[in-house]
N, C-alpha and C positions, 0 to 999 in steps of 0.2 A: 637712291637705294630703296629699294622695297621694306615696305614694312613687315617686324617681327612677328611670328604667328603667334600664337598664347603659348605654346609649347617651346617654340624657340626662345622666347624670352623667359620663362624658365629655368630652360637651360644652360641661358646666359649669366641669368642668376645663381644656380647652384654651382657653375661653375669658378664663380668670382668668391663663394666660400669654401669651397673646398680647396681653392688656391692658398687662400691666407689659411688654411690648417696647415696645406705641403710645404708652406714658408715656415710657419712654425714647428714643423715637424723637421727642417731640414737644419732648423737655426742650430743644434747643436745636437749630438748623438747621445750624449751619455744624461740628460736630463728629460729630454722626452722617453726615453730608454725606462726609465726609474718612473716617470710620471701615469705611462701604461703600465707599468707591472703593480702598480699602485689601484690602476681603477679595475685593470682584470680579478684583483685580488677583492676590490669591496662589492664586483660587480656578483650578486646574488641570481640564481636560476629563475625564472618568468613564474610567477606561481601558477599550480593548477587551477584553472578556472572554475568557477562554483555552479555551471551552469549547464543544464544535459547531462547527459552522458558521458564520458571520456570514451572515445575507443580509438585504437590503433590500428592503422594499413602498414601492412609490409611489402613498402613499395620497394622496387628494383636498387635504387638508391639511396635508402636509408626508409627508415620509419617514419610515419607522418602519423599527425594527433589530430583528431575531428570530433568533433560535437554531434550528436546526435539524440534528438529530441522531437515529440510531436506524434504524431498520424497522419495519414493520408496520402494526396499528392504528395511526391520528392519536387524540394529543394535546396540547392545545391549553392548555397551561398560562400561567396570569393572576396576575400577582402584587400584592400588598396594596399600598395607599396609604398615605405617610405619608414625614417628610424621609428624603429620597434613596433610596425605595424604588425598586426596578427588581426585574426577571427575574433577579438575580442570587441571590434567594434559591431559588431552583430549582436552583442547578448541582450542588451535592450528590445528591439526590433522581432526577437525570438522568442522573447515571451507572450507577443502579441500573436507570433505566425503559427506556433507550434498550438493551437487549438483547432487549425484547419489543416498543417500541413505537416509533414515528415520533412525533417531539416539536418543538412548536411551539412556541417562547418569547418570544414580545413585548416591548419597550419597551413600556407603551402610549403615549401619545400625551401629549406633554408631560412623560416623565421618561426617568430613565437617557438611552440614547445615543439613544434620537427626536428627531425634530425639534420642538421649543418654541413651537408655531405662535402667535401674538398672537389669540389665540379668547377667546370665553365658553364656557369647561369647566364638561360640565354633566353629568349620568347619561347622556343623550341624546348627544349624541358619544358616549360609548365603549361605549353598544347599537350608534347605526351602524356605529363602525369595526370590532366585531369581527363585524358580520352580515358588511360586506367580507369581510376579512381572511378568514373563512370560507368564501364563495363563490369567492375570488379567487387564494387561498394555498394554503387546505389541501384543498380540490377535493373533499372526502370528509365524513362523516356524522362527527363527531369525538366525543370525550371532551372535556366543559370542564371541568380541572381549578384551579377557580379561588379564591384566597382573600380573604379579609376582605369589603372592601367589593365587588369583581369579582364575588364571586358572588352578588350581585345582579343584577350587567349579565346573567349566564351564565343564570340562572333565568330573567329576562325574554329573551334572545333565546329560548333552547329553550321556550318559550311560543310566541312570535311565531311562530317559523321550525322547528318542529320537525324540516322535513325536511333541516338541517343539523347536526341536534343527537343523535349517540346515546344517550349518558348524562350524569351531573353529579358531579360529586365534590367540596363543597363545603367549604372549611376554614376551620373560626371563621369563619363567614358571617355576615357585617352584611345587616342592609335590615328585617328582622323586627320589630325591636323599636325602628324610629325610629317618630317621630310620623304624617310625611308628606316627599314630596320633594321640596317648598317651603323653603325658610329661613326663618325668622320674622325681624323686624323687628331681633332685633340681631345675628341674622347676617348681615343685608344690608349692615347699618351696617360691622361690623369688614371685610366681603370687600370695601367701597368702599374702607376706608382702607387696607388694607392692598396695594391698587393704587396708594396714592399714591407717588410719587417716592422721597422722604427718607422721611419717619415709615413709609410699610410697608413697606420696604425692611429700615430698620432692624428692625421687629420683627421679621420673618421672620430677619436676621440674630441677632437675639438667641434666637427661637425653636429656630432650628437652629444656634447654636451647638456648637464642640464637648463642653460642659458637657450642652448639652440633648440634644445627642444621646445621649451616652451614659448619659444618665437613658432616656430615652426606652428604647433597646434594653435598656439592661441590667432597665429595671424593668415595660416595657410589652409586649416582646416575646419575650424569650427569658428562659427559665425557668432559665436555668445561666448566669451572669451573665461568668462565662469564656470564653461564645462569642463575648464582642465583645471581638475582637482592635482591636491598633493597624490594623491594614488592613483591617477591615472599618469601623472607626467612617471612616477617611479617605474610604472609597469612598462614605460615605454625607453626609460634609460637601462632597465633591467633587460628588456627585448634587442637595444642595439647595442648594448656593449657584452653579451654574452656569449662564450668560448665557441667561432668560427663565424659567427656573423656578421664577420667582415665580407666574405666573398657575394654573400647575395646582396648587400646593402652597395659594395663599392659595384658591380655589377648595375644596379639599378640607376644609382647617380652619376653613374660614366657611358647610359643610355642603352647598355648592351640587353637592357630588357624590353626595350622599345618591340612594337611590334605595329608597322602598317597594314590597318584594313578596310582601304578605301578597296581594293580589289575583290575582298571579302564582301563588301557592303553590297557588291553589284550583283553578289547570288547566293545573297543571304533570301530565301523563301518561310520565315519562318515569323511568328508571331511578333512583334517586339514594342518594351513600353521602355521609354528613357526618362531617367526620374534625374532632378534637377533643385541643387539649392538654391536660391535665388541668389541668396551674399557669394556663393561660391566663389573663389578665386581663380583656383587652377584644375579644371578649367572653368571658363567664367561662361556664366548661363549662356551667353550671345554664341557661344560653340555650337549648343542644340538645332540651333540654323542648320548646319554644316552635315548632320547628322540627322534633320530630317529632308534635307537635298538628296541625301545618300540611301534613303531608305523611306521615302513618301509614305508608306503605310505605316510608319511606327506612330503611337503615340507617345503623347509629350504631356508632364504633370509637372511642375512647377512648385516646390515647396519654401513655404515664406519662412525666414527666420532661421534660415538652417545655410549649412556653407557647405563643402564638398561630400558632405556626410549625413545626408538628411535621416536617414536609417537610425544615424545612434542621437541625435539632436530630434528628432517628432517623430520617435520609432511607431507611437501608437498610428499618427497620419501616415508614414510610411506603409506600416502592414494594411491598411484601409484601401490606398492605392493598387500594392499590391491584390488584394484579393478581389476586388472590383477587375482587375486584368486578368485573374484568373477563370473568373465566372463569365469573362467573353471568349476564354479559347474551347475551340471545339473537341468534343470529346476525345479522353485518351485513349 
């Protein structure tokens, strides 16, 4: 049998936990019943962030929240999927960029402080909402600076719509090394149950608990296991277990946000720098192979000491890279 891709084994992983939630969510009705209405009840709203600006887009499907801070060039920064991720792992990172650049930071749609719309969340919503949000917001030819699974979405717009798209700067970028952007048959199965009332409620509770999470960060994400403070692990149990964000989380982990763009990658014509932590896990640095197969003129930066999030772990090295990439693209 062929060997697992990084992505596949993954998924094999998150699948074998979110099984033992649906076991435990299924073992009896009337006590996981009482044990959710217990944590929706302590579970507190995502605080305002204390950084930039606050402003709100009245997108088609609800209202989204974005940071905006800086001068200059637009940058339009997209943050990674996974419980209680948001824009928040950017604010580091933005205090270093917003002296040369004008910075755009999104909720996307359905986490952090956005609005939780009752949708089928799919790759397909968050191509449209950032073509919007582009035409609509940042008014200008921008920089997507986008991570994990985002810059998949960022490669497929700057495809579509080039004439919104200057360059890409993509970090531990997903979409490469999946199958396709279909789900197969038992991801359809776990993303049905996991919409059910009690039993996927439950699992998602037990998925993002605060045990799992701080497995999850300390082992999945961040390469210095000290960066996950008591306030940052709360901000991220406040982020997944908050009233409707279940449908974009169970959505994510039952792969229906996957989005393939090896097809993409073949006419992609446009700037590109992929930034890389070296501890990284998912995906693990040896991926950037695959993705400079895929796109020969990107450049590739490597940052030590950092795991899937080099941005919020060496943000001052990060924005350095960054604007050393900027200062090679040709006039806007």
């Amino acid at each position: 049998m062929a060997a697992w891709t990084a992505e596949e084994e993954e998924r094999r992983r998150r699948r074998k936990r979110i099984l033992r939630g649906l076991l435990v969510g299924g073992a009896a009705v009337g006590l996981p019943a009482l044990v959710n209405a217990v944590i929706a009840r302590r579970a507190k709203r995502v605080e305002p962030t204390t950084w930039g600006r606050r402003h709100r887009y009245a997108w088609d499907l609800g209202d989204v929240l974005f940071q905006r801070l800086g001068e200059g060039d637009p940058l339009v920064l997209l943050h990674s999927f996974g419980p209680g991720h948001d824009s928040l792992e950017w604010r580091d990172a933005a205090g270093s960029l917003a002296s040369r650049f004008q910075l755009f930071a999104p909720d996307l749609p359905g986490w952090g402080r956005s609005d939780r719309p009752s949708v089928q969340y799919d790759s397909e919503l968050y191509i449209e909402f950032l073509i919007d949000f582009l035409i609509e917001v940042v008014r200008r030819r921008a920089i997507l600076v986008a991570s994990g699974l985002s810059a998949a979405y960022a490669v497929q717009v700057a495809v579509d719509r080039p004439e919104l798209v200057r360059a890409l700067a993509l970090v531990c970028p997903l979409g490469l090394d999946t199958a396709g952007d279909e789900p197969d048959l038992k991801d359809a199965v776990i993303h049905r149950l996991l919409r059910l009332p009690v039993v996927g409620t439950s699992a998602l509770n037990v998925y993002s608990s605060r045990a799992g999470l701080d497995h999850h960060l300390r082992t999945e994400v961040y390469a210095d296991p000290a960066r996950v403070t008591p306030e940052l692990l709360d901000h991220h149990w406040r982020g997944a277990h908050e009233s409707g964000s279940r449908g974009a989380l169970a959505a994510y982990l039952s792969g229906y946000l996957n989005h393939q763009t090896g097809a993409a990658l073949g006419r992609l014509r446009l700037p590109t720098l992929l930034v890389w932590g070296r501890q990284a896990v998912h995906p693990p640095v040896e991926s950037a192979d695959l993705w400079m197969q895929a796109q020969a003129d990107a450049e590739l930066e490597v940052v030590e000491g950092a795991g899937i999030l080099p941005h919020a772990e060496a943000p001052a090295s990060f924005a350095a890279l960054l604007a050393r990439f900027h200062e090679s693209l040709p006039s806007a």
